[in-house]
Structure formats: C-alpha cells, structure tokens
C-alpha positions as CSV (number, residue, x, y, z in Angstrom):
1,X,-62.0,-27.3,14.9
2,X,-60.5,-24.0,14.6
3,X,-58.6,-23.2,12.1
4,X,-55.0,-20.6,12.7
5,X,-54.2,-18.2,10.8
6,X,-50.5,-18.2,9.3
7,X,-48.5,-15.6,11.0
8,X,-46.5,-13.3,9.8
9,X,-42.9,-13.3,10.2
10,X,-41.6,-9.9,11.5
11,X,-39.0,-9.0,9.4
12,X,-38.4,-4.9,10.2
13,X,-34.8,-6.2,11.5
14,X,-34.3,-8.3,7.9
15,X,-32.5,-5.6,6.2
16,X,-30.1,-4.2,9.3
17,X,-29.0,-7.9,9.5
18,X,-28.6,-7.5,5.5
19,X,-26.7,-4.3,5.9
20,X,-24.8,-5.7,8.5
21,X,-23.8,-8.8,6.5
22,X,-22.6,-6.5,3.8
23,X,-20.7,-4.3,5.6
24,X,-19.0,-7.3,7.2
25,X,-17.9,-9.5,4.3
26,X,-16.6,-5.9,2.5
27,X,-14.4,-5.3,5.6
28,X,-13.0,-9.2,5.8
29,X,-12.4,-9.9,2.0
30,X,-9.1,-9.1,0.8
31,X,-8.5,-7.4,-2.6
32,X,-5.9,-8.6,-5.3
33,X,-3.5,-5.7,-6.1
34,X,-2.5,-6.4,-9.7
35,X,1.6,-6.2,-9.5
36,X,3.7,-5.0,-12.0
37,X,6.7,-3.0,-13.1
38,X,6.1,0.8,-12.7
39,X,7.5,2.8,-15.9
40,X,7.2,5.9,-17.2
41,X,6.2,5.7,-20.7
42,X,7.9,8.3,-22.9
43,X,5.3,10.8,-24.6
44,X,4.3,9.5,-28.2
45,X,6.7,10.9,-31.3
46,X,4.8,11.5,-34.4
47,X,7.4,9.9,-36.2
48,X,8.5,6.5,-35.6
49,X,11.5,6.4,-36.9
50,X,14.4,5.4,-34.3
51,X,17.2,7.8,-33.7
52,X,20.0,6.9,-35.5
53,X,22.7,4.6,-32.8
54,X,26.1,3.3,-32.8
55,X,26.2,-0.7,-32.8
56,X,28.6,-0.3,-29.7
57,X,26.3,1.8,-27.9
58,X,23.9,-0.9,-27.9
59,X,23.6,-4.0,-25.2
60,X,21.9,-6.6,-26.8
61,X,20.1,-9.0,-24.0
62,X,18.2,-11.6,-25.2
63,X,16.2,-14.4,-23.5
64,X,15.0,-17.5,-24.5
65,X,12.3,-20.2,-24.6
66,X,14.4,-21.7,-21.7
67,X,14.8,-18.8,-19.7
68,X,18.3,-18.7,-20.7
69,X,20.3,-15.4,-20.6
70,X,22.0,-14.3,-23.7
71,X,24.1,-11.6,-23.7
72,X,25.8,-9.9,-26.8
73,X,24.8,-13.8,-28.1
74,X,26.8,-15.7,-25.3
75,X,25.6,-17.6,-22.3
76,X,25.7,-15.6,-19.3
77,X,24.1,-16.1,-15.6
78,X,21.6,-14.0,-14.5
79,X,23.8,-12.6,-11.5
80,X,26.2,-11.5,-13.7
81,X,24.1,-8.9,-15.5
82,X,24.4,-6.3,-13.5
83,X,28.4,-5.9,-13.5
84,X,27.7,-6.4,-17.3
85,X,25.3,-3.5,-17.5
86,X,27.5,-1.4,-15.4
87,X,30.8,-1.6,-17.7
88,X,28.7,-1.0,-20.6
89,X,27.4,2.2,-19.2
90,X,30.3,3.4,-17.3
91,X,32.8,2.5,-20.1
92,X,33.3,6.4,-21.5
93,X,34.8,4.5,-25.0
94,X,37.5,2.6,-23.2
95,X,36.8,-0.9,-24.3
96,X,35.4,-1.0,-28.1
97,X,33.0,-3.1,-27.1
98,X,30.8,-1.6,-24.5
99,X,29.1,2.2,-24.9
100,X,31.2,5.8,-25.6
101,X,29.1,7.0,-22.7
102,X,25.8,6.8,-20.8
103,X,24.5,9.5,-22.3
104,X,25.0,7.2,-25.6
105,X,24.7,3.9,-24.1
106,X,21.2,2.3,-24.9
107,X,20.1,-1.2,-23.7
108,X,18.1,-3.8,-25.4
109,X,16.2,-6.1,-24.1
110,X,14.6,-8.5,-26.4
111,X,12.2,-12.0,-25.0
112,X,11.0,-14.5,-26.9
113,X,7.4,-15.6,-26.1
114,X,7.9,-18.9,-24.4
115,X,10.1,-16.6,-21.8
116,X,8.8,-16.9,-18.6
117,X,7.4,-13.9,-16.7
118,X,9.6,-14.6,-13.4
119,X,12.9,-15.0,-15.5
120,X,11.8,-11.7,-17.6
121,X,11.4,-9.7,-13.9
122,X,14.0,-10.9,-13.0
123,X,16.1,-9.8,-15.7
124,X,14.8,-6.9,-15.8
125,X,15.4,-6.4,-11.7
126,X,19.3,-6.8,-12.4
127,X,18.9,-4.2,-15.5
128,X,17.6,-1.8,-13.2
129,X,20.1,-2.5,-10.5
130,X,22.9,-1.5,-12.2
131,X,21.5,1.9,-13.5
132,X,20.8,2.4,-9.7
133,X,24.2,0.9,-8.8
134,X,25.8,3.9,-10.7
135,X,23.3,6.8,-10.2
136,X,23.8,6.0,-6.7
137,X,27.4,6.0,-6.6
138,X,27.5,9.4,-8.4
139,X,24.7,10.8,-5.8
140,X,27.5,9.8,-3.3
141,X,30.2,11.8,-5.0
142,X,28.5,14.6,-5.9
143,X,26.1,14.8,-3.4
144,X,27.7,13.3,-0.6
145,X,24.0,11.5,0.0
146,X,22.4,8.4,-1.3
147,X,19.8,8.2,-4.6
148,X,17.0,7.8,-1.9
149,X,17.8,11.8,-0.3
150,X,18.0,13.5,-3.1
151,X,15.9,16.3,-4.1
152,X,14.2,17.1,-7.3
153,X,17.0,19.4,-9.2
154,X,19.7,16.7,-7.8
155,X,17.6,13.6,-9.0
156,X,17.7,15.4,-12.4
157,X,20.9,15.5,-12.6
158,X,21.8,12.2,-11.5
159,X,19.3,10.9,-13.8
160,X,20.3,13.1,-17.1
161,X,24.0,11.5,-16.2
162,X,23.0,8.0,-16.2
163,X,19.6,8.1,-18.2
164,X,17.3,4.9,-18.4
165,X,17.4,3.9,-21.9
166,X,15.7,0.3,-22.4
167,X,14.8,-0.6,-25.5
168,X,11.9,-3.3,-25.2
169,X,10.6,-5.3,-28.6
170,X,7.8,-7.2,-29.3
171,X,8.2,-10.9,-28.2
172,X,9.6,-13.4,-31.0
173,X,10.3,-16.5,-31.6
174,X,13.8,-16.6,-30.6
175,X,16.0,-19.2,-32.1
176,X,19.2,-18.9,-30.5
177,X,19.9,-21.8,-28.5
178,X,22.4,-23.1,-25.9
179,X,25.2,-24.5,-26.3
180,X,24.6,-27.5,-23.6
C-alpha cells in the first residue's frame, strides 16, 4: 500500500478574504455617538471667589429625588419654566421678585443626586428655551431676522443683551419635599 502525502492547503487567497472580512464588518457596524449638552465652559479665574449678587437677581431651580420641579421653593410643572425664566429675565426691576435686568439676572440650577438624567435635560431644555425665546424676539426687533441669520457682530449683541448665566452646583442630597 501506498501511502499519500497530506496536501497542502493553498491559502495565498487567506488574507484578501481576511482583508475583505475587515473591511466589511468596519463598513456595516454602527458607532455610538456619546450625546450630551454642548457648553462653553467659561475660562478658569484664579480666584474662586463668586462675584458678589443680589438675592433677586437670582432664580433658584431646584430638583429633586422625584424629579419634582421646584422653583423659588414651590411646586411647579415642568412646562411652566420657561414663561418663568422669561419674566425673570425680562423683568427690568418691575416686580421685586424676579431680576433688575438680564444683564443682572443669574439662574441657578441645583439637582440632587437621585435626579434623573431625562428630567435634568429636560429642565435644562426649557432653561435654554427661554433665553432663546427672548434673544430671538430681540433679533426680530432689531434685526428684523431670526437668532438662526444672524451674523457674528449681531449674535454678539443679542447675546451680551440676554447673556447665559447658569449657575450649576455639585449634586446634593436634596431634602425639600412635596407637598402631595
């Protein structure tokens, strides 16, 4: 009996079926784009020492463990933030309880750390909204164009009018409950 040799397995074509393999499964698989909220950080001050700020100047918005809106330290729904937000920045020191004038006006936005990250986006969406309610409506007047077709000097000034001031602190454990 004779006995065969093994044969060899031609593989000269292994590696283009490799190469094909890898280019295929880097054009099918889809990436995760991490989402977020884009912001401008402000440049570092060497001293951290907060600017001096009149109590009526301030918005105090608070949310809690149970996603529950606090405002000023009273119950308030979500879709009613944004009016909120406008009157305290467009207030010019008419009603003692709201801001002398956006210029002045700061708003502070405080979670505690069972908030939910949904509820905090949202919140912050409506935040947001008003500061583009108004910054839009004085890109109207003065303009006579919306936010979105302004150019750079313009933006600057519509945005030095109504500037974004949002103070943000540290999560906490946030005791203020409903009343329900």
């Amino acid at each position: 009996m004779r006995k065969r040799e093994a044969s060899e397995i031609n593989a000269s074509s292994m590696a283009d079926i490799a190469f094909l393999l890898l280019i295929f499964f880097l054009v099918t698989t889809t990436m995760d784009i991490d989402k977020g909220i884009l912001v401008t950080l402000p440049p570092l001050i060497k001293t951290q020492e907060p600017p001096p700020v009149h109590k009526r100047n301030v918005l105090e918005i608070l949310i809690n463990a149970k996603d529950q809106l606090l405002v000023e330290n009273e119950n308030m729904q979500i879709a009613d933030l944004k009016s909120i937000i406008i009157k305290h920045l467009d207030n010019n020191g008419v009603d003692p309880n709201f801001s002398d004038s956006p210029q002045k006006a700061v708003v502070s936005l405080q979670n505690d750390t069972g908030t939910t990250y949904k509820s905090y986006i949202h919140i912050y969406n409506e935040i947001r909204a008003g500061y583009n309610h108004l910054r839009n409506q004085l890109a109207e007047q003065k303009f006579n164009k919306p936010l979105t077709l302004l150019n750079k000097e313009e933006l600057k000034i519509v945005k030095d009018f109504y500037p974004l001031k949002l103070s943000e602190a540290d999560p906490f454990e946030l005791s203020v409950m409903s009343n329900e």
